[in-house]
PDB file of the backbone (N, CA, C, O) and the ligand in Angstrom, with CONECT records:
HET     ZN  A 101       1
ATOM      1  N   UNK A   1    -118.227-173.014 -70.735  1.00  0.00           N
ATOM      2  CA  UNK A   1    -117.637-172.525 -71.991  1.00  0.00           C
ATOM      3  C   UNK A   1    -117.332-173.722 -72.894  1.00  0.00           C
ATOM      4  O   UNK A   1    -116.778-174.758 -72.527  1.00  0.00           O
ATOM      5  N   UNK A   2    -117.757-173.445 -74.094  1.00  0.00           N
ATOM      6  CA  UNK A   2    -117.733-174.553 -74.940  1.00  0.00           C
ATOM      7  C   UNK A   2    -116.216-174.873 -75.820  1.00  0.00           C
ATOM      8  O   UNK A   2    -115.329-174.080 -75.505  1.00  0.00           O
ATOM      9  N   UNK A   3    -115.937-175.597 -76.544  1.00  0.00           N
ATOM     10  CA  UNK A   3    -114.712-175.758 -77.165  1.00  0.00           C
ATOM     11  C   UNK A   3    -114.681-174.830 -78.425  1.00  0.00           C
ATOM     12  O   UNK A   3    -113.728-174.240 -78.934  1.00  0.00           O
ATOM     13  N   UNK A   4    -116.324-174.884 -78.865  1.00  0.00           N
ATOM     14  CA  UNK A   4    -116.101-174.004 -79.803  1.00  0.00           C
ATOM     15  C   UNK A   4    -115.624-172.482 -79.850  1.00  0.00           C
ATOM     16  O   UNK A   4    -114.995-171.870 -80.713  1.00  0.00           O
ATOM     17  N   UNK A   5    -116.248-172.008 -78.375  1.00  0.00           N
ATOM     18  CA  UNK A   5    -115.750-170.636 -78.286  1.00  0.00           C
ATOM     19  C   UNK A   5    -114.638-170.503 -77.708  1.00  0.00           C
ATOM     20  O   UNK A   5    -114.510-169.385 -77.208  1.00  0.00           O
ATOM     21  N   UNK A   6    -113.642-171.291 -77.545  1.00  0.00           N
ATOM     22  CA  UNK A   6    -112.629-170.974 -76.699  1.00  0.00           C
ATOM     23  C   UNK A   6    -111.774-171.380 -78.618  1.00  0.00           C
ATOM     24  O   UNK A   6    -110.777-170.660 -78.669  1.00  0.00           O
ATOM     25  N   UNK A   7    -111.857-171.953 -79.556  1.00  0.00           N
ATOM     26  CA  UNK A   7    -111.009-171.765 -80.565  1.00  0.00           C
ATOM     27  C   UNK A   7    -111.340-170.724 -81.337  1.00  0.00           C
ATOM     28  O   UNK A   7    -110.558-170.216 -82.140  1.00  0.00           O
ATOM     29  N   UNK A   8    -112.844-170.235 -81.092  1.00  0.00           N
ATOM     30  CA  UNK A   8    -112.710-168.673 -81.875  1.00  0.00           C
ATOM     31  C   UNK A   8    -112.093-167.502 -81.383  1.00  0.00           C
ATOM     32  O   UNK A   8    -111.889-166.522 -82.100  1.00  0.00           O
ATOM     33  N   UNK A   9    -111.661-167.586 -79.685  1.00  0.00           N
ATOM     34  CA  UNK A   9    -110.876-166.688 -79.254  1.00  0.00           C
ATOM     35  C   UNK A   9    -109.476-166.840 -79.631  1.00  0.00           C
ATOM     36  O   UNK A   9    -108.855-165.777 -79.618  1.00  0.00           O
ATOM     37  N   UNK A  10    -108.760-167.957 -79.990  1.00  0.00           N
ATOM     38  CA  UNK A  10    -107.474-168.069 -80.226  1.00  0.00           C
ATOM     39  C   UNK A  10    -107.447-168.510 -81.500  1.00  0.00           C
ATOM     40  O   UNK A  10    -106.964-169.627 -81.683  1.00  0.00           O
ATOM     41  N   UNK A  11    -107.907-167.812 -82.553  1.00  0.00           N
ATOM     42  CA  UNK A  11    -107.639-167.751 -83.904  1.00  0.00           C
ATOM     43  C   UNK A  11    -105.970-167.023 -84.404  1.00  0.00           C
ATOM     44  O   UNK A  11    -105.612-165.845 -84.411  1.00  0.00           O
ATOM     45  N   UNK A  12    -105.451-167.896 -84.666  1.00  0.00           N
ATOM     46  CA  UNK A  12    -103.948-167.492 -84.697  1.00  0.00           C
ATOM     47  C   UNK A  12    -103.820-166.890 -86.197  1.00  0.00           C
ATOM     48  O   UNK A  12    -104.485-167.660 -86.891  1.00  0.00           O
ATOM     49  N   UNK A  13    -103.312-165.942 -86.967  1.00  0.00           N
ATOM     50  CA  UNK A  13    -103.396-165.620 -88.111  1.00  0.00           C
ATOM     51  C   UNK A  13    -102.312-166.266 -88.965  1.00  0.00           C
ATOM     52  O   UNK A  13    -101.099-166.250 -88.757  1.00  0.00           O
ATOM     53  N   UNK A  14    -103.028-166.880 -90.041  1.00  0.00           N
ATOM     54  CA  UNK A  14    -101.837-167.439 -90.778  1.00  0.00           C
ATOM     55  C   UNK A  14    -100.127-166.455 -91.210  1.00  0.00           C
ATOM     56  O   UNK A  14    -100.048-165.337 -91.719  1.00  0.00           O
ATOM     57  N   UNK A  15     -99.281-167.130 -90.892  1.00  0.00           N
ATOM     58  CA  UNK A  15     -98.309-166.239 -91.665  1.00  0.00           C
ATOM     59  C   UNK A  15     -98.132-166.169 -93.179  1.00  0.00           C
ATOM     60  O   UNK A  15     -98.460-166.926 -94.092  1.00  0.00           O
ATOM     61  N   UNK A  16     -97.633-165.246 -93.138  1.00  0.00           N
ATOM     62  CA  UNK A  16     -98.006-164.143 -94.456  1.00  0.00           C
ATOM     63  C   UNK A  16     -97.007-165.425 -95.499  1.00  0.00           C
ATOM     64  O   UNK A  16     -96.032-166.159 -95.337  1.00  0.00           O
ATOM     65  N   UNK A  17     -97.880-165.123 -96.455  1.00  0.00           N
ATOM     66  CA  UNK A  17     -97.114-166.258 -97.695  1.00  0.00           C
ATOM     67  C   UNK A  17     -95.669-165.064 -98.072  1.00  0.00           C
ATOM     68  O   UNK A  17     -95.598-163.872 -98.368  1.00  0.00           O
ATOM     69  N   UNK A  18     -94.984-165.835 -97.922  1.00  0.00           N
ATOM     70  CA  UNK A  18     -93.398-165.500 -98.704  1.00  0.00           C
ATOM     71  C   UNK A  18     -93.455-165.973-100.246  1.00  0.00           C
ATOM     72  O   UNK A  18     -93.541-167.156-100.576  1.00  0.00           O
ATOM     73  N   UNK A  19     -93.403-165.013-101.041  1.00  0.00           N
ATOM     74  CA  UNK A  19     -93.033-165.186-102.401  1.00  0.00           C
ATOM     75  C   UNK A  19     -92.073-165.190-102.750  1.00  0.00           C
ATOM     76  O   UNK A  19     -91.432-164.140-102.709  1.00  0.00           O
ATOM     77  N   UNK A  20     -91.410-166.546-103.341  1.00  0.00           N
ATOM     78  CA  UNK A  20     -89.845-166.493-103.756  1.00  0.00           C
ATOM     79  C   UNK A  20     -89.264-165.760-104.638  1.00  0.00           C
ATOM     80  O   UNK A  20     -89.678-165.902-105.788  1.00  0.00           O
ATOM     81  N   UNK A  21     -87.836-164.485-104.336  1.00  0.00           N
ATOM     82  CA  UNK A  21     -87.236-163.832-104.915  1.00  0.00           C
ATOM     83  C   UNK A  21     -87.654-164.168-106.629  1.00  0.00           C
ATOM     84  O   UNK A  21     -87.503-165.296-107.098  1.00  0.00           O
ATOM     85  N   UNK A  22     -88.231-162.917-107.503  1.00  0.00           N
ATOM     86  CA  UNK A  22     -88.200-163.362-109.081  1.00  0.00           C
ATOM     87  C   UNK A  22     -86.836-163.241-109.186  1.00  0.00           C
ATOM     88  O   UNK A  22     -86.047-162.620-108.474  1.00  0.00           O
ATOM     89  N   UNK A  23     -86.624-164.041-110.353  1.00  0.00           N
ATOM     90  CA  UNK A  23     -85.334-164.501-110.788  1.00  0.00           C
ATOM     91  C   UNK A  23     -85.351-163.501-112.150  1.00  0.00           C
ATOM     92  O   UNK A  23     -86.070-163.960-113.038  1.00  0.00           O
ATOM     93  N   UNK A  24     -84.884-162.587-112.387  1.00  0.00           N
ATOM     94  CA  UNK A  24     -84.218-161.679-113.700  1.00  0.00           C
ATOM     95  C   UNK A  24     -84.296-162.411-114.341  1.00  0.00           C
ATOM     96  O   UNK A  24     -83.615-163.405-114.088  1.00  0.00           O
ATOM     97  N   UNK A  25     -85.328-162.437-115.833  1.00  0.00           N
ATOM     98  CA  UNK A  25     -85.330-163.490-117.234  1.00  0.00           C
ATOM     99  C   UNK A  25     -84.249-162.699-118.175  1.00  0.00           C
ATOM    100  O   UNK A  25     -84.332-161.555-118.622  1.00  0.00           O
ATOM    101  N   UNK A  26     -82.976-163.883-118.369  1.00  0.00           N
ATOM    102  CA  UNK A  26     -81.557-163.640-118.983  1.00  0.00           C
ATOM    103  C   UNK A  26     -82.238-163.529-120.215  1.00  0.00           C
ATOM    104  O   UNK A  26     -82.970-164.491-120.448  1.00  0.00           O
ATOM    105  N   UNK A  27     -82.213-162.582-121.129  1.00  0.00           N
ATOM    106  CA  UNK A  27     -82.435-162.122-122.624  1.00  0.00           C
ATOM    107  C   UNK A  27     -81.095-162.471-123.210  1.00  0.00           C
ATOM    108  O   UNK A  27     -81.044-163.015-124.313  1.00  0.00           O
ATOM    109  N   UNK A  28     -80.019-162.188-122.535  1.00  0.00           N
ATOM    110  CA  UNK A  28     -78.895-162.534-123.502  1.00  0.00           C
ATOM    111  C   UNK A  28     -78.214-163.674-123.464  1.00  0.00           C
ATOM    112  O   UNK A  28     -77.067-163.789-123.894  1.00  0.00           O
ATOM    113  N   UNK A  29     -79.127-164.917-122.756  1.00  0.00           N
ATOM    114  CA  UNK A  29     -79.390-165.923-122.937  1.00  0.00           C
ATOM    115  C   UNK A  29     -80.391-166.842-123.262  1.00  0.00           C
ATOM    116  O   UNK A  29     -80.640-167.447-122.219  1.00  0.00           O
ATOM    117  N   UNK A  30     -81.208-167.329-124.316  1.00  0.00           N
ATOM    118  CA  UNK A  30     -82.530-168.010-123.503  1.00  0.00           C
ATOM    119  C   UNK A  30     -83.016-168.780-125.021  1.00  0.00           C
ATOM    120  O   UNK A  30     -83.000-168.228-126.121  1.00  0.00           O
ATOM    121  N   UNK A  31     -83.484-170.346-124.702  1.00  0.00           N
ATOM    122  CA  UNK A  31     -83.802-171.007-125.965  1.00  0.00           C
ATOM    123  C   UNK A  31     -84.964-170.199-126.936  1.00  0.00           C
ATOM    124  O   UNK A  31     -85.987-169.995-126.282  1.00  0.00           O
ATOM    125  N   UNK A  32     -85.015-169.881-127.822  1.00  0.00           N
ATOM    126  CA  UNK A  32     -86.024-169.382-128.578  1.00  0.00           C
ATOM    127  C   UNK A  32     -87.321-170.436-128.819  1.00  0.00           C
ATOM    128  O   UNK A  32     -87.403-171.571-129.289  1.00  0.00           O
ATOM    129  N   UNK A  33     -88.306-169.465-128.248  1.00  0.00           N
ATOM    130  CA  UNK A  33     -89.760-170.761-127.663  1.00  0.00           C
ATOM    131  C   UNK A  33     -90.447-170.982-129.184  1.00  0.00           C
ATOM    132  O   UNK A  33     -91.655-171.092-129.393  1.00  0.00           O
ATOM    133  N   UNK A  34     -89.803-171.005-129.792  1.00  0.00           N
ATOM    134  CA  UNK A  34     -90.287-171.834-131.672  1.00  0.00           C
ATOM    135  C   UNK A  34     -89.448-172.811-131.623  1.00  0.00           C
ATOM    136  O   UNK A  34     -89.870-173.925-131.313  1.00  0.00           O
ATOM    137  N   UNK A  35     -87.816-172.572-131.974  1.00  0.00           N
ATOM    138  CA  UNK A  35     -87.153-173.256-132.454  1.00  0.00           C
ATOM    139  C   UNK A  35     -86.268-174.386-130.717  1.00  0.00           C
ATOM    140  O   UNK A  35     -85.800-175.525-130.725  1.00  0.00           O
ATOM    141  N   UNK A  36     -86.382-173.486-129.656  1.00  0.00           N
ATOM    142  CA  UNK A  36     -85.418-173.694-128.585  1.00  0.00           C
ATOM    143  C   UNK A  36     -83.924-173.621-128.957  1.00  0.00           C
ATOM    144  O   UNK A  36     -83.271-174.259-128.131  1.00  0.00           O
ATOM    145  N   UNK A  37     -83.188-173.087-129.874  1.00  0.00           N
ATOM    146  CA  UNK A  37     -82.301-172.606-130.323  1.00  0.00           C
ATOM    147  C   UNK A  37     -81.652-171.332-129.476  1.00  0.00           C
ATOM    148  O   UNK A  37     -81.657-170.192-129.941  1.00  0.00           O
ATOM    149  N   UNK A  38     -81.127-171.643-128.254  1.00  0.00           N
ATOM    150  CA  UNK A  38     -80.370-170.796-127.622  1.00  0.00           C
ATOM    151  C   UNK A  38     -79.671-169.214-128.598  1.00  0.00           C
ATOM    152  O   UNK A  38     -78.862-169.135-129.522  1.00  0.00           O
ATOM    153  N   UNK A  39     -80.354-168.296-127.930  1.00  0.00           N
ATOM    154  CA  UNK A  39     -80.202-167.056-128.728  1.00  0.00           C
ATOM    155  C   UNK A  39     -80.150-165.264-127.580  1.00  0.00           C
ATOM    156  O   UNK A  39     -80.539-165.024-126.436  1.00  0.00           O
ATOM    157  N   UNK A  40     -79.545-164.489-128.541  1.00  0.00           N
ATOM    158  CA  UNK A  40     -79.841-163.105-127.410  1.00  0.00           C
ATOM    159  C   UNK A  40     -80.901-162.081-127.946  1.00  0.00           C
ATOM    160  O   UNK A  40     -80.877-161.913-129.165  1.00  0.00           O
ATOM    161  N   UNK A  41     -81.721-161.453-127.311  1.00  0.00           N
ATOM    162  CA  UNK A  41     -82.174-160.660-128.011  1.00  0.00           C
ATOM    163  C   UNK A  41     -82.921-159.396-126.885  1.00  0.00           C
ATOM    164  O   UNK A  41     -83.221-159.640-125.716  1.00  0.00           O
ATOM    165  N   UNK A  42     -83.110-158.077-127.558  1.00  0.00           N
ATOM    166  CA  UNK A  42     -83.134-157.166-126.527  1.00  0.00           C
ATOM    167  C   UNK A  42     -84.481-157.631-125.791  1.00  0.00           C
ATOM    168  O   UNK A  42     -84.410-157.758-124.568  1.00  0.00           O
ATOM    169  N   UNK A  43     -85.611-157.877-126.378  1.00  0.00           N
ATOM    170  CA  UNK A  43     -86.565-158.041-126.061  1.00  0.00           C
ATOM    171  C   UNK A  43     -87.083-159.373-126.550  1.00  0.00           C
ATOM    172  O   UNK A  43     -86.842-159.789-127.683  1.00  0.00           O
ATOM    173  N   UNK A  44     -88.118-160.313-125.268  1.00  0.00           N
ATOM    174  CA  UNK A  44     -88.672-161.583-125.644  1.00  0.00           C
ATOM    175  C   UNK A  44     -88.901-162.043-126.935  1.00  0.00           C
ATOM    176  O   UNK A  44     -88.717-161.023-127.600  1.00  0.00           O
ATOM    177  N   UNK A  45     -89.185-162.933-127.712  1.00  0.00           N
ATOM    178  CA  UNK A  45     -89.519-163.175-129.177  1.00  0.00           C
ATOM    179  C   UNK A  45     -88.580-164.616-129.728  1.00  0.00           C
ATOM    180  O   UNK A  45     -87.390-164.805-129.476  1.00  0.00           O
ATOM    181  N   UNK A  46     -89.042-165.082-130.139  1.00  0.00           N
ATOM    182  CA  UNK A  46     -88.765-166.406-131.338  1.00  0.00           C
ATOM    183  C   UNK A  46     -87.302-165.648-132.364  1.00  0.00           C
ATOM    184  O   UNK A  46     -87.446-164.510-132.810  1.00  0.00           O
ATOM    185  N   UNK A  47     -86.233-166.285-132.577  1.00  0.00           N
ATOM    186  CA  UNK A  47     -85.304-165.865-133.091  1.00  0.00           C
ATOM    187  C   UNK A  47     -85.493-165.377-134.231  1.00  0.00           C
ATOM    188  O   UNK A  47     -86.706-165.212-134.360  1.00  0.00           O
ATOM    189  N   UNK A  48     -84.799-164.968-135.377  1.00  0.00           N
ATOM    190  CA  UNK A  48     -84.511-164.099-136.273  1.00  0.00           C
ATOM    191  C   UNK A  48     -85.096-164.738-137.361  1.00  0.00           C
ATOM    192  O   UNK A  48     -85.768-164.100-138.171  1.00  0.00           O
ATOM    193  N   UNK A  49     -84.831-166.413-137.501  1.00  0.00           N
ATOM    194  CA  UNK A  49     -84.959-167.417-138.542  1.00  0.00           C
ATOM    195  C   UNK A  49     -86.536-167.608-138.466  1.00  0.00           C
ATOM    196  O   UNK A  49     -87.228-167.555-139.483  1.00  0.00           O
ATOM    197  N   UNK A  50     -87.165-167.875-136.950  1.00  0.00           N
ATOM    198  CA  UNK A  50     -88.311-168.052-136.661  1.00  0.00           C
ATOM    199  C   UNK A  50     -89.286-166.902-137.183  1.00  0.00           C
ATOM    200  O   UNK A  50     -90.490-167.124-137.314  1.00  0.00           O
ATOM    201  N   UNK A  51     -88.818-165.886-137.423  1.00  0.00           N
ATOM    202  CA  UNK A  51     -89.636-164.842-137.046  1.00  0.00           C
ATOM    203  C   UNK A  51     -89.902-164.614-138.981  1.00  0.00           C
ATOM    204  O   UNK A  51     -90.912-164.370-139.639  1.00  0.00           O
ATOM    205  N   UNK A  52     -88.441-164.842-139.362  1.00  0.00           N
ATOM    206  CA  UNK A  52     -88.531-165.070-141.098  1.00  0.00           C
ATOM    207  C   UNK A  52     -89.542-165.634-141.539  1.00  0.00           C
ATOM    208  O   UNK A  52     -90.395-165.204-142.315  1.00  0.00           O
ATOM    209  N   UNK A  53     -89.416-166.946-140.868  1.00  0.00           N
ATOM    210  CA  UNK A  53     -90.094-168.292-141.646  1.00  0.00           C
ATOM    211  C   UNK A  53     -92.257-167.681-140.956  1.00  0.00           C
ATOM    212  O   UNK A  53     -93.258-167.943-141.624  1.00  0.00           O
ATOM    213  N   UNK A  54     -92.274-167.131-139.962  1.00  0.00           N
ATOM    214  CA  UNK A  54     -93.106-166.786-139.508  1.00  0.00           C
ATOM    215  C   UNK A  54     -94.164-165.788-140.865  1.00  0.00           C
ATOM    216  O   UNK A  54     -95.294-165.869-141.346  1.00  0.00           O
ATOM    217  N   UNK A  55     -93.052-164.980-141.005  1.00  0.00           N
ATOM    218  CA  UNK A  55     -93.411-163.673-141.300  1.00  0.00           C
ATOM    219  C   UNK A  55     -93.935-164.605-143.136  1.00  0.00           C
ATOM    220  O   UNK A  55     -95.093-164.530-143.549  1.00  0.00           O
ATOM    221  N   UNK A  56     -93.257-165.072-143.615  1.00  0.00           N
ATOM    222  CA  UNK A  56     -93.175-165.871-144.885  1.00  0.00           C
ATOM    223  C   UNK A  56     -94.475-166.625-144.497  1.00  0.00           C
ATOM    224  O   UNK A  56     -95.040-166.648-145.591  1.00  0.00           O
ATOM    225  N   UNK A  57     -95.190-167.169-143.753  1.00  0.00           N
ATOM    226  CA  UNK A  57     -95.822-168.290-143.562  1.00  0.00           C
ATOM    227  C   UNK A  57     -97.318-167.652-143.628  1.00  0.00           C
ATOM    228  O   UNK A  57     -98.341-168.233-143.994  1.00  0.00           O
ATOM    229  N   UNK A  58     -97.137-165.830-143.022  1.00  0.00           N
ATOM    230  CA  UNK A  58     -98.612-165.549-142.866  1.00  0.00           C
ATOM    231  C   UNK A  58     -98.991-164.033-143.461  1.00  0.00           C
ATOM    232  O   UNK A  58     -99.903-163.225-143.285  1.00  0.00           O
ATOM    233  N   UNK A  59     -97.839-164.101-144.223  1.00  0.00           N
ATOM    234  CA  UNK A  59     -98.015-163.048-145.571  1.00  0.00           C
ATOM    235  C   UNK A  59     -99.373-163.207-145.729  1.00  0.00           C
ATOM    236  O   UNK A  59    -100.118-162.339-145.274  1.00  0.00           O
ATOM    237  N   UNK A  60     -99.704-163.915-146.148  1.00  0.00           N
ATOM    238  CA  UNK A  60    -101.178-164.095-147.170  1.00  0.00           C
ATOM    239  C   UNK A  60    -102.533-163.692-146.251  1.00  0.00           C
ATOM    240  O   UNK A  60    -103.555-163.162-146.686  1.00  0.00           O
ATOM    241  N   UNK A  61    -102.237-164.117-144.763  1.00  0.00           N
ATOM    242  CA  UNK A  61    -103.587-163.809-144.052  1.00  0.00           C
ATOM    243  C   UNK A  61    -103.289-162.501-144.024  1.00  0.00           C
ATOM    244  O   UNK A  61    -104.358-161.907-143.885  1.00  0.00           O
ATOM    245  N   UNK A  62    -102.353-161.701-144.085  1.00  0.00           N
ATOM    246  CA  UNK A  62    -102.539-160.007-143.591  1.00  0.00           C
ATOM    247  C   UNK A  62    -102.998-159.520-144.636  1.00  0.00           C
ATOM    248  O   UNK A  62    -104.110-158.998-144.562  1.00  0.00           O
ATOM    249  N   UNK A  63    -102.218-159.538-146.060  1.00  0.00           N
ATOM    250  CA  UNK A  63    -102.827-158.931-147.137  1.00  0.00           C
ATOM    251  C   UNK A  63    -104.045-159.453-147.816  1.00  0.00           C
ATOM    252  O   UNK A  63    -104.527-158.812-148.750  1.00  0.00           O
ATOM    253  N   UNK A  64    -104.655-160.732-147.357  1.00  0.00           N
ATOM    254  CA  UNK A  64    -106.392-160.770-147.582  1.00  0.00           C
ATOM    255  C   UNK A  64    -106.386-161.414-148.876  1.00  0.00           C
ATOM    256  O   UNK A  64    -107.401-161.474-149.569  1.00  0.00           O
ATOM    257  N   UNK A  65    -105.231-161.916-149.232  1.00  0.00           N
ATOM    258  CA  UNK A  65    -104.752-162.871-150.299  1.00  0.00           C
ATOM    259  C   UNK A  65    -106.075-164.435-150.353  1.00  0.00           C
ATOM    260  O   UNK A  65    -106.662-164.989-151.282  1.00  0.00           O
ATOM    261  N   UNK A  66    -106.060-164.595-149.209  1.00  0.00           N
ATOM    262  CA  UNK A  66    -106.387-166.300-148.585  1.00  0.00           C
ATOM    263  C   UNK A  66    -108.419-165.545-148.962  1.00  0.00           C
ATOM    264  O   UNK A  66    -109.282-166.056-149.675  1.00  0.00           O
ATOM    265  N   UNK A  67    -108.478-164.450-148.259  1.00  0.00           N
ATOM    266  CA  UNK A  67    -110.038-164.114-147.844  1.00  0.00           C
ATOM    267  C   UNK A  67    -110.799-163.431-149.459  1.00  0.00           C
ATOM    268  O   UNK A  67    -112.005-163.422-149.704  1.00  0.00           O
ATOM    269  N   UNK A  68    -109.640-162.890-150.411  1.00  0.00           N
ATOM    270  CA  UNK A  68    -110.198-163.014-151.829  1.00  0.00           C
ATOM    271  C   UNK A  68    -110.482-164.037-152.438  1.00  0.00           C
ATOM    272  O   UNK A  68    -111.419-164.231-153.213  1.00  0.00           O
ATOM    273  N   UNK A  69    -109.757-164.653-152.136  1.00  0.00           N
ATOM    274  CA  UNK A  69    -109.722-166.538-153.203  1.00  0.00           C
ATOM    275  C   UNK A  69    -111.090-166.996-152.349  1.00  0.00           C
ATOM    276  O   UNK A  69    -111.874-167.678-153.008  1.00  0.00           O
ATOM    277  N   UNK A  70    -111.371-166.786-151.339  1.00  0.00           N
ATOM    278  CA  UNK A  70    -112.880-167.299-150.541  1.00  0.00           C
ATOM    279  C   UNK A  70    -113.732-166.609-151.242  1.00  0.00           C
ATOM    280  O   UNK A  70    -113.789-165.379-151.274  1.00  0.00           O
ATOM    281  N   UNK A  71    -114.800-167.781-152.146  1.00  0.00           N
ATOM    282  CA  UNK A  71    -116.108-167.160-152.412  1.00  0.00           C
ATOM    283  C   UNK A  71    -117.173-167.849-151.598  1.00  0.00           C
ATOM    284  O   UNK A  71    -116.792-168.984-151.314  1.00  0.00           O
ATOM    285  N   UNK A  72    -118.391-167.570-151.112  1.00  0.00           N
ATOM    286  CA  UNK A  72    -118.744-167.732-150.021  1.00  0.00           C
ATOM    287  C   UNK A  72    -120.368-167.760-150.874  1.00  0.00           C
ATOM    288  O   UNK A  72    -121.038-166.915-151.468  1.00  0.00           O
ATOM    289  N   UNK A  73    -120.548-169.422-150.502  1.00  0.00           N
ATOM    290  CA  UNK A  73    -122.121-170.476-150.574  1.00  0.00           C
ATOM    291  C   UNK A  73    -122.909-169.800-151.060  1.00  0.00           C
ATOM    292  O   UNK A  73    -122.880-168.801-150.342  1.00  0.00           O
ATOM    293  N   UNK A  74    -123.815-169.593-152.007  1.00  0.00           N
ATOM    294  CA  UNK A  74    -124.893-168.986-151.445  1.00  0.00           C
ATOM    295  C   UNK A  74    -126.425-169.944-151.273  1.00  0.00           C
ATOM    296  O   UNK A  74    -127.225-170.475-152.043  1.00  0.00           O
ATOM    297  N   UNK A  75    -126.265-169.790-149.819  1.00  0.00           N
ATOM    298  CA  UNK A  75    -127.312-170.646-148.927  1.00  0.00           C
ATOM    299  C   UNK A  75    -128.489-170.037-149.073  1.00  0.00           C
ATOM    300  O   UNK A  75    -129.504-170.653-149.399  1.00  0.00           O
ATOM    301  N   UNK A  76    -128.452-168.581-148.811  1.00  0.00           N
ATOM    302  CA  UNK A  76    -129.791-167.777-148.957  1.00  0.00           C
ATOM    303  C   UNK A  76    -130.128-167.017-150.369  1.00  0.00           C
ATOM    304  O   UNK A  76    -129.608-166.423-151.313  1.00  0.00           O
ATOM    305  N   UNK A  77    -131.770-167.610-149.656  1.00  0.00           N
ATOM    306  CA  UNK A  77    -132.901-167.307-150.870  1.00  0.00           C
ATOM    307  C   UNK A  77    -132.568-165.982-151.208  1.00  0.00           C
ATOM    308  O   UNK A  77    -132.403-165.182-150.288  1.00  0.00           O
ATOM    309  N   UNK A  78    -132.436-165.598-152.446  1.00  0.00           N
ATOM    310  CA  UNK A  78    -132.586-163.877-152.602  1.00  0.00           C
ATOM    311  C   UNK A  78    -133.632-163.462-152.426  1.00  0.00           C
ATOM    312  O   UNK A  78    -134.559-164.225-152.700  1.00  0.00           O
ATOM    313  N   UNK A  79    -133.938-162.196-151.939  1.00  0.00           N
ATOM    314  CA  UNK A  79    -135.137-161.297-151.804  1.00  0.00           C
ATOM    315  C   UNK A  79    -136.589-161.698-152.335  1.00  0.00           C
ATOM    316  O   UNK A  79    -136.747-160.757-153.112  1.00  0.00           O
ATOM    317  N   UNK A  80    -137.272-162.141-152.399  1.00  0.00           N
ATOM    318  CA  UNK A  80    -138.307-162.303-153.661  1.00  0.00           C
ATOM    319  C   UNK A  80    -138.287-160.731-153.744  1.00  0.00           C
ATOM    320  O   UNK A  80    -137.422-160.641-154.616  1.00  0.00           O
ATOM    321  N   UNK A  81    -138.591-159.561-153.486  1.00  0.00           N
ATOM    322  CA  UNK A  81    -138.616-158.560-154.041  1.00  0.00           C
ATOM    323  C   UNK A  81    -138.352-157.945-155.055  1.00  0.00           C
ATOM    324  O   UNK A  81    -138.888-157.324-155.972  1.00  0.00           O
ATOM    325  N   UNK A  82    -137.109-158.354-154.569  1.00  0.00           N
ATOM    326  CA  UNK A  82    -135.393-158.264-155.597  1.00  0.00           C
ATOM    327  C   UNK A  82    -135.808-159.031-156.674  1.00  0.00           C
ATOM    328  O   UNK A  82    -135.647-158.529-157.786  1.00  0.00           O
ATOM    329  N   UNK A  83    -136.393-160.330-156.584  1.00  0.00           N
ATOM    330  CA  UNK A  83    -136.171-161.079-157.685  1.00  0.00           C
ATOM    331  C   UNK A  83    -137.946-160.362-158.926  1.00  0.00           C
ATOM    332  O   UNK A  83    -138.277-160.445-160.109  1.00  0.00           O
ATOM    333  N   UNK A  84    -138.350-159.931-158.028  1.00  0.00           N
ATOM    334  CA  UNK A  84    -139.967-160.018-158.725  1.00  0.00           C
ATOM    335  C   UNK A  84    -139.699-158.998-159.930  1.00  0.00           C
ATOM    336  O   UNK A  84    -139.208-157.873-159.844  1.00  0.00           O
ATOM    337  N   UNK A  85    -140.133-159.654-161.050  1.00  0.00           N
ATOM    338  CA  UNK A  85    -139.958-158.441-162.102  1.00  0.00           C
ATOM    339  C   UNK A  85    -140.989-157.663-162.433  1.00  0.00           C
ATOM    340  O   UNK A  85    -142.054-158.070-161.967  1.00  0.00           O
ATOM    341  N   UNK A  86    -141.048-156.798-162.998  1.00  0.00           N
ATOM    342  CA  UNK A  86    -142.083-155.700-163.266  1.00  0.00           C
ATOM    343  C   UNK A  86    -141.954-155.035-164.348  1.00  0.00           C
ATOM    344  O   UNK A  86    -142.753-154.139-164.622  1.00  0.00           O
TER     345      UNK A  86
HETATM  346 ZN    ZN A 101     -86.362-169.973-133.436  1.00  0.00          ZN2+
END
C-alpha cells in the first residue's frame, strides 16, 4: 500500500469557515461618505448639505441643459443622393 492511498483514505474535512457576527450599521451614528461629517439619518446617504450641493451640481445633466448646448462635428459625408439635384 502506497502513501498515496493511505492519505486519500484519511481525508479529514476542513472545518466549516466561521463568519464573524455582522455588526448592526449605526444610522444614527455614522460619518457622511462625501463630507465624513458625523450625522443621523433613517436610511444610508451623504448628509443633507451633500446631497444640496449634489443635487445643485447635476441639475444640468438631468434636464439635458449640458446635451443641448452640444452640437455635434459633422464628420460624415452627406448622402450624395440627398445632395444630387434634379
Ligand atoms: Zn456630507
Amino acid at each position: 500500500m502506497s502513501t498515496a492511498d493511505k492519505s486519500a483514505t484519511e481525508v479529514v474535512k476542513p472545518a466549516p469557515t466561521v463568519f464573524p457576527e455582522r455588526t448592526q450599521f449605526d444610522l444614527s451614528s455614522y460619518p457622511c461618505p462625501r463630507c465624513e461629517k458625523t450625522m443621523a439619518a433613517d436610511s444610508y446617504a451623504p448628509c443633507q448639505d451633500c446631497i444640496a450641493e449634489l443635487k445643485a451640481s447635476q441639475q444640468g445633466e438631468a434636464t439635458g441643459e449640458a446635451a443641448a448646448a452640444y452640437e455635434p462635428k459633422m464628420n460624415v459625408t452627406p448622402n450624395a443622393v440627398a445632395l444630387k439635384d434634379d
